[in-house]
C-alpha positions in Angstrom: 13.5 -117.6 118.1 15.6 -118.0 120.9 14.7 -121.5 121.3 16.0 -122.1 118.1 19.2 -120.0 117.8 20.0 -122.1 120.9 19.7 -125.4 119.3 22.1 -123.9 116.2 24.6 -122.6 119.1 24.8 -125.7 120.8 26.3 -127.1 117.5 28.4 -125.0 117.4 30.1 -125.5 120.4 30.8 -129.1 119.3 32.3 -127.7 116.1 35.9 -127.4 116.7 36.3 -126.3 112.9 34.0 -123.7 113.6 35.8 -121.8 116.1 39.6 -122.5 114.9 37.8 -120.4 111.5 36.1 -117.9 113.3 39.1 -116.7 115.9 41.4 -116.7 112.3 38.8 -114.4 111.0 38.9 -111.8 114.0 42.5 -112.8 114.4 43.1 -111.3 110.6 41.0 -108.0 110.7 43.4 -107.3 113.6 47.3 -108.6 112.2 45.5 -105.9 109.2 44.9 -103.2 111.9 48.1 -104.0 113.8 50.1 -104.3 110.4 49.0 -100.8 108.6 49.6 -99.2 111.8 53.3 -99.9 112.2 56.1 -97.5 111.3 58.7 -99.3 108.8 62.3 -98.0 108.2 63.4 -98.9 104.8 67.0 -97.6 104.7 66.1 -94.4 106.7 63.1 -93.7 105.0 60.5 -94.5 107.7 57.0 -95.1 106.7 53.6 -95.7 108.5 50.4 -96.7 105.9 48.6 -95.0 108.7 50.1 -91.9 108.4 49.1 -91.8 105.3 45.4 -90.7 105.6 43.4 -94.4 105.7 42.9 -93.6 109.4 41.0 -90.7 109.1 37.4 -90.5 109.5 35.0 -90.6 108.4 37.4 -92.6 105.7 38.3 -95.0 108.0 34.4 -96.3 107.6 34.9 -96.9 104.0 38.1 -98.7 104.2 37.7 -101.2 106.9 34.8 -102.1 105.7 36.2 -102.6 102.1 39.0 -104.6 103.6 36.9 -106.4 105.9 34.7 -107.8 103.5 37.5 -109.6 102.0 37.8 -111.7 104.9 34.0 -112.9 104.7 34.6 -116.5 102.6 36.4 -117.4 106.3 32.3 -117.4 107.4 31.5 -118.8 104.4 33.3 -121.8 104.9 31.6 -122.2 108.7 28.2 -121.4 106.6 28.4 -124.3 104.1 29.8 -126.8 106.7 26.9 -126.6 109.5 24.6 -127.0 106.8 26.6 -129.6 105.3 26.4 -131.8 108.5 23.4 -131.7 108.8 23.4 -134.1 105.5 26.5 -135.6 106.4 25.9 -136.7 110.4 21.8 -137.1 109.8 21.0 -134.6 112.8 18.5 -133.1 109.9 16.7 -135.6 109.9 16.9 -136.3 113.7 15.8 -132.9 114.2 13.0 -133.0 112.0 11.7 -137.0 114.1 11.9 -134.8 117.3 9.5 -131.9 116.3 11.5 -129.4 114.5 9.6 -128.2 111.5 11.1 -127.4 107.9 10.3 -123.5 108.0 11.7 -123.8 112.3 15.1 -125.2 110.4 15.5 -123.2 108.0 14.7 -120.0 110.3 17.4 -121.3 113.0 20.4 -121.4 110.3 19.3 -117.8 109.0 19.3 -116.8 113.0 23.3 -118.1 112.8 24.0 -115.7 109.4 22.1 -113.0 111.6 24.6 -113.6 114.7 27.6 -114.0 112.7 26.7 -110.8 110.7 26.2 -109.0 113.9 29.2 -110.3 115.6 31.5 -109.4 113.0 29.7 -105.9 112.4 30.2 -105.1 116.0 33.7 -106.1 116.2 34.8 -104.1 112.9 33.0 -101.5 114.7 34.9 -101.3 118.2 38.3 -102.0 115.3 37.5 -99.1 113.2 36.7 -96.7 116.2 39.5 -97.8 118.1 41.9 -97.2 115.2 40.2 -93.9 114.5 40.6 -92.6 118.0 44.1 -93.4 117.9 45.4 -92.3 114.3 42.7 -89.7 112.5 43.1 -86.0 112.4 39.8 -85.6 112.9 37.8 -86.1 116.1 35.3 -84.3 116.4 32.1 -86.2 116.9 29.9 -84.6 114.1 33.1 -86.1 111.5 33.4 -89.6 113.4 29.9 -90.4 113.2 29.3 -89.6 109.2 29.7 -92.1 106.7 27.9 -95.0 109.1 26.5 -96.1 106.2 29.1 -98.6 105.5 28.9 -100.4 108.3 25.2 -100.9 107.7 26.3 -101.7 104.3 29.2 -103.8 105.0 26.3 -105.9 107.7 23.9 -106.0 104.5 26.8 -107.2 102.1 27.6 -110.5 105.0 23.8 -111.2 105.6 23.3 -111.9 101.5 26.3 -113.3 100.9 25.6 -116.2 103.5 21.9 -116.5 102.8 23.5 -117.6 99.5 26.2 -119.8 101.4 23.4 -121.5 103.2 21.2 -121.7 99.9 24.1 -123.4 98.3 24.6 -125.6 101.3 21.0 -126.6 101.5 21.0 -127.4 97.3 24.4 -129.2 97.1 24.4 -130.5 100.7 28.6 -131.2 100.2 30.5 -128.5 101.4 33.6 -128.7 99.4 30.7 -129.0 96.4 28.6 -125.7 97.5 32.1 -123.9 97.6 33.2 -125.0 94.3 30.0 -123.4 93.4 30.7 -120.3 94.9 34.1 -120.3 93.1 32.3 -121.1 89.9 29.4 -118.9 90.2 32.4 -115.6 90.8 34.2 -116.8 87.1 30.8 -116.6 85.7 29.9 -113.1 86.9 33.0 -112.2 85.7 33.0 -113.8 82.3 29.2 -112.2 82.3 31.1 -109.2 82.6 33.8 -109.5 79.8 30.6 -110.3 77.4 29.1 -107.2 78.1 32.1 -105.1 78.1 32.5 -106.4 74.4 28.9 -106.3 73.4 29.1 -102.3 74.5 32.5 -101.8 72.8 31.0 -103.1 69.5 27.3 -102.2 69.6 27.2 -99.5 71.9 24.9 -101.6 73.8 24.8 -101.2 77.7 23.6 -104.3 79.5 25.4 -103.3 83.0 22.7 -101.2 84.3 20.2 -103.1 82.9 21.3 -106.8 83.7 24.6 -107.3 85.2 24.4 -104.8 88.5 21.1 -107.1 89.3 23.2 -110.5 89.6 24.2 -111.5 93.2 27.7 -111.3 93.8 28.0 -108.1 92.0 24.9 -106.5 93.6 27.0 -107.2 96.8 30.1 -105.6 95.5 28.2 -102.4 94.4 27.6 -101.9 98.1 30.9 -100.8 99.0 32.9 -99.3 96.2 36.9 -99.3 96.7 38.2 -96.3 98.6 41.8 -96.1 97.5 40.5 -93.1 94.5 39.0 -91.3 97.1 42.2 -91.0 99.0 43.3 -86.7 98.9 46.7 -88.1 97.1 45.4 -89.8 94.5 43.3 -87.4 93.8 46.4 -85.3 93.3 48.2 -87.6 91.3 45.4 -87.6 88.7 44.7 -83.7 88.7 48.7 -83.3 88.2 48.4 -85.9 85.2 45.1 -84.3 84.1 42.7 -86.6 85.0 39.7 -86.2 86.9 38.1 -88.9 88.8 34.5 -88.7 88.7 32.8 -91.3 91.1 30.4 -92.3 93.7 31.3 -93.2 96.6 28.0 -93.3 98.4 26.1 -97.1 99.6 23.7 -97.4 96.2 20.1 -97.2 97.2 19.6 -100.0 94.4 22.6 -101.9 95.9 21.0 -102.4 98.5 17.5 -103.3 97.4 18.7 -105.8 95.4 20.3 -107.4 98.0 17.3 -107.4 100.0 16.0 -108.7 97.0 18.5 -111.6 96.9 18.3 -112.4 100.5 15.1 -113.4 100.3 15.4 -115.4 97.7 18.2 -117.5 98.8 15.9 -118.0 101.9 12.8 -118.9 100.6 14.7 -120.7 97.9 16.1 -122.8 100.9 13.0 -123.5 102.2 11.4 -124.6 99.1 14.2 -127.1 98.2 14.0 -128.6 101.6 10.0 -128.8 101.7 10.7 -130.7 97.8 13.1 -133.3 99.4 13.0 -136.2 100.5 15.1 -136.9 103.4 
């Protein structure tokens, strides 16, 4: 394993595209952090979004991880294109002359979703606690530590998502091709979606549960709800108006096995197209 996560990271310190991606990606999560948590004057009226509860944990876990999972097409990108050069400069096929098996290839580029999964988890991590620490009401250690679960699922939700990035890189072998794919597969969900919100409007018919929560993208989504409803004001707002916002905010059990689910899928289903091909 190590042997092999070293060949994929001495790639990647050749791969100037690589890095200038991944600092912008750590580089946003904190202009976010370091934006929310200044106090803005607009004519007298000053105003801090951190003041305004997204700080406080155990919330804090929910958020940053909602927000941060935004930012994951920036690893995307680096996903696609060091399996895309390894079309586009041969060192596939060079690799595979010098002794490196199909399954051993395959196995090194899901060792660099691992580390990039980790990496990020670990830094939202020290983010999240940091900003906690400095802006929650709450401190006490029983409250800081609940709601972990999102970071677990936020690390789940970045280890499918590039399995499929390196699925499509391994299928399409372009990289600008694999992510026009990715763009193409999210306006399918989505128009998946409108189809089913019209078959239930006019049959009563609820495919959702049954066939749209198990496709990929959305599985992914289902892992971490969004957390602005669950904020104390909103919940005002809509018991002042008379509404009542009935939700879960909890990680889906079935989220999260059909992840798995898809994870291993997009690996095996990487392995198999690249034990078909001929290179």
């Amino acid at each position: 394993m190590l042997r092999l996560l070293n060949i994929e990271l001495q790639k990647l310190r050749y791969n100037r595209s690589a890095k200038t991606i991944s600092i912008l990606y750590f580089s946003l999560i904190c202009f976010i952090a370091f934006i929310v948590s200044i106090e803005f004057d607009f004519g007298g009226v000053k105003f801090r979004v951190a003041d305004q509860g997204i700080f406080n944990f155990p919330f804090i876990w929910h958020f940053n991880t909602w927000v941060a999972a935004w930012l994951k097409i920036f690893f995307a990108v680096v996903i696609v294109s060091i399996v895309s050069n390894e079309y586009s400069y041969r060192t596939l096929k060079q690799n595979l002359i010098d002794g490196l098996s199909k399954k051993e290839f395959i196995t090194s580029k899901f060792l660099v979703v691992l580390l990039f999964s980790v990496i990020s988890t670990v830094f939202l991590f020290v983010v999240t606690m940091i900003l906690g620490l400095f802006f929650s009401d709450y401190t006490e250690l029983g409250i800081i530590f609940s709601d972990l679960e999102y970071m677990f699922a936020y690390f789940l939700k970045l280890v499918c998502f590039f399995s499929f990035c390196m699925f499509l890189g391994i299928w399409v072998k372009k990289s600008a091709f694999a992510l026009g794919f990715l763009g193409l597969w999210q306006v399918i969900e989505g128009l998946i979606a409108i189809l089913f919100q019209y078959i239930k409007v006019r049959t009563n018919v609820n495919l959702f549960d049954s066939v749209y929560n198990f496709l990929p993208l959305n599985a992914m989504s289902d892992l971490i709800v969004e957390p602005f409803s669950r904020l104390g004001a909103i919940q005002s707002i809509a018991n002042q108006v008379g509404e009542e916002i009935q939700k879960s905010y909890d990680v889906p059990v079935s989220a999260v096995l059909i992840c798995v689910v898809w994870t291993c899928i997009f690996i095996y289903g990487s392995y198999a197209i690249l034990r078909k091909r001929d290179l």
